[in-house]
C-alpha positions as CSV (number, residue, x, y, z in Angstrom):
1,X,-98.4,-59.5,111.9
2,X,-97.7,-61.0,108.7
3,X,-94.9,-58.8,108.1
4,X,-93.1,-59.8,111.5
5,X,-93.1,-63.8,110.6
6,X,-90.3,-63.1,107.8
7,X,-88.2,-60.9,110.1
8,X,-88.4,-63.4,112.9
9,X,-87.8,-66.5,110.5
10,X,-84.4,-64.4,109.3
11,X,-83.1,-63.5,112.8
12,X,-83.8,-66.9,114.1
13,X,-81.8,-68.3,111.3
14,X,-78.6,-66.0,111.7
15,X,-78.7,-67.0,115.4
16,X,-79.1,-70.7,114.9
17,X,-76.3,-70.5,112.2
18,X,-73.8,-68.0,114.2
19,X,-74.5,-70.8,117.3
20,X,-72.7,-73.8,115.4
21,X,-69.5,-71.9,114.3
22,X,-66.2,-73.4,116.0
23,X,-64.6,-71.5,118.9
24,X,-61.3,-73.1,119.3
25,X,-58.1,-71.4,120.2
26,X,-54.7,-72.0,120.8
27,X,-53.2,-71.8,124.2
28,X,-50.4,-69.6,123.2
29,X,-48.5,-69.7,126.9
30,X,-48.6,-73.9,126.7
31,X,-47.7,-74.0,122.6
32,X,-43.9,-74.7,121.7
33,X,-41.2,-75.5,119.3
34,X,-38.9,-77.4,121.6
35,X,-35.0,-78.0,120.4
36,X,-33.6,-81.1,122.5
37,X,-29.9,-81.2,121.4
38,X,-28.9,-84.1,123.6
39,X,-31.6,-86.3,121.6
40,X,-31.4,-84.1,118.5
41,X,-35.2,-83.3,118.1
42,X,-37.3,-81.2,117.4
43,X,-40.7,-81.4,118.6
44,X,-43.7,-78.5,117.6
45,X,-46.1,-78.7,120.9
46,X,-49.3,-77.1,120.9
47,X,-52.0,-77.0,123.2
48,X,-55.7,-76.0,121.4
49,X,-58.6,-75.2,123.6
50,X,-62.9,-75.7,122.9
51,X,-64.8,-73.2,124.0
52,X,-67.6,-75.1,122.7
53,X,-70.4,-76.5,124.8
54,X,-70.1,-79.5,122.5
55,X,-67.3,-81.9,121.4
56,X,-65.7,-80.6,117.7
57,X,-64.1,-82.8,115.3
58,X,-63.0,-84.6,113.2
59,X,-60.2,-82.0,113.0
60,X,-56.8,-82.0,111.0
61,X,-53.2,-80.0,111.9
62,X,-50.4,-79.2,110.0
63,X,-47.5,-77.2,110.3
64,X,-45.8,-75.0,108.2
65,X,-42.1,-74.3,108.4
66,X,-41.0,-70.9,107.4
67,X,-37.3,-71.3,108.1
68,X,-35.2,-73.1,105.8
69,X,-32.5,-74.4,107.7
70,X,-35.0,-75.7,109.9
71,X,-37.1,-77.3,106.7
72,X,-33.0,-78.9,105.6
73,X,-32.4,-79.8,109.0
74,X,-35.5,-81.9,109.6
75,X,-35.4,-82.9,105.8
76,X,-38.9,-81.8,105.2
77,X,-40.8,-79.6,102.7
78,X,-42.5,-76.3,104.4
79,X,-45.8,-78.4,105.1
80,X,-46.3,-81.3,107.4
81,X,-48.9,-82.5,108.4
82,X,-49.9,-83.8,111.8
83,X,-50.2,-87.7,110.9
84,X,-49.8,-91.1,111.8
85,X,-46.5,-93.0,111.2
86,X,-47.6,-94.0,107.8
87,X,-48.9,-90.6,106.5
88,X,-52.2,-90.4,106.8
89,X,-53.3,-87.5,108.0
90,X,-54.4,-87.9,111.8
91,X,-58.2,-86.8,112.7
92,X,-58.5,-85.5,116.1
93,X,-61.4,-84.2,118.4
94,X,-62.0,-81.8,121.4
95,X,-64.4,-82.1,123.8
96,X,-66.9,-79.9,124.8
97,X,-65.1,-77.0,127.5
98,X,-61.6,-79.1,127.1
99,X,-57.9,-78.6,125.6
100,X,-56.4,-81.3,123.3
101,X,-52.5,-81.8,122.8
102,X,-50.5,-83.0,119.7
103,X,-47.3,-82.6,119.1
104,X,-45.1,-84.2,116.0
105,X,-40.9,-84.4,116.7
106,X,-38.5,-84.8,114.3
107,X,-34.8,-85.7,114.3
108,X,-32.8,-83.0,113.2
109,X,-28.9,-82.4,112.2
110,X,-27.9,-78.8,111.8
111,X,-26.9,-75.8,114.0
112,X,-30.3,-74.1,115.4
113,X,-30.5,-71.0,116.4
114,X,-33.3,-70.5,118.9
115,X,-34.1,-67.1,118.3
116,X,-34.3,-67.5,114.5
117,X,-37.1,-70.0,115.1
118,X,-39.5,-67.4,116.8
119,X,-42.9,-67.0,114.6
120,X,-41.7,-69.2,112.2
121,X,-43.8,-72.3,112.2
122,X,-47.4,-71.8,111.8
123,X,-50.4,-74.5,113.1
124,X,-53.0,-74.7,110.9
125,X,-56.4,-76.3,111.8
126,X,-58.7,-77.5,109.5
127,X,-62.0,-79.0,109.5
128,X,-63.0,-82.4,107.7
129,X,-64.1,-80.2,104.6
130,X,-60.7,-79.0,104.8
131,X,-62.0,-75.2,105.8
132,X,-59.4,-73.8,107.4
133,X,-60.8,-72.5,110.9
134,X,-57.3,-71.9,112.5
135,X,-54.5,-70.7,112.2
136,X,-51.3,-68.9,114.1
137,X,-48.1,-68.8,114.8
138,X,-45.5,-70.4,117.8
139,X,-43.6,-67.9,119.3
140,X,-42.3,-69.4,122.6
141,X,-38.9,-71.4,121.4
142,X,-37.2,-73.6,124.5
143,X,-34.2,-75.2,124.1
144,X,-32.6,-78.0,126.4
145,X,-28.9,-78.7,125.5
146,X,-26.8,-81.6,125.8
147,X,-25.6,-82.1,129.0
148,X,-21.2,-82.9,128.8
């Protein structure tokens, strides 16, 4: 019997520490880098889901930009981060069993080619520890041009 307790102490405490671990995931059908030519923006949609029985958070986004032009035409470096209007980096939480939206838009001047921009910004989610526990890329591209 006394050799049982240790085993049972060790499987209870993989289970109790597997049961806390994040299970968030992008909606990949609902997340999208939308070009708007008649406003000239940019905007990076994207639609995360908790499959969590409790709420998660606080949680932090940021997107990086793997196409140049793209980086020159929104005058940006490859990081941004999802953030308030002065810069700080934006905290966000999901509740438990829900989806949470955010979006950032930028103002862009340059010639973008929609099918260059496929898989070519990446979300990143991070915890408050800054553990990355997220990450993928946008592959669905829409563009509304400018109506004459």
């Amino acid at each position: 019997m006394k050799a049982i307790m240790p085993i049972i102490l060790v499987f209870t405490f993989f289970l109790s520490a597997c049961g806390n671990e994040s299970q968030i995931s992008p909606n990949s059908d609902e997340s999208v880098v939308i070009i708007d030519e008649e406003r000239s923006l940019i905007n990076f949609h994207v639609l995360l889901e908790n499959e969590n029985r409790k709420k998660v958070g606080p949680l932090y986004a940021k997107f990086i930009i793997y196409d140049e032009t793209l980086q020159e035409a929104i005058g940006t470096e490859s990081t941004v981060d999802f953030a308030y209007t002065n810069g700080e980096k934006q905290p966000f939480y999901i509740d438990a069993n829900k989806s949470y939206f955010i979006s950032e838009s930028f103002v862009y001047n340059a010639e973008i080619d929609q099918e260059e921009l496929v898989n070519k910004v990446e979300v990143v989610i991070s915890d408050e520890n800054e553990m990355e526990i997220l990450q993928f890329l946008i592959s669905n591209i829409e563009k509304y041009e400018a109506t004459q």
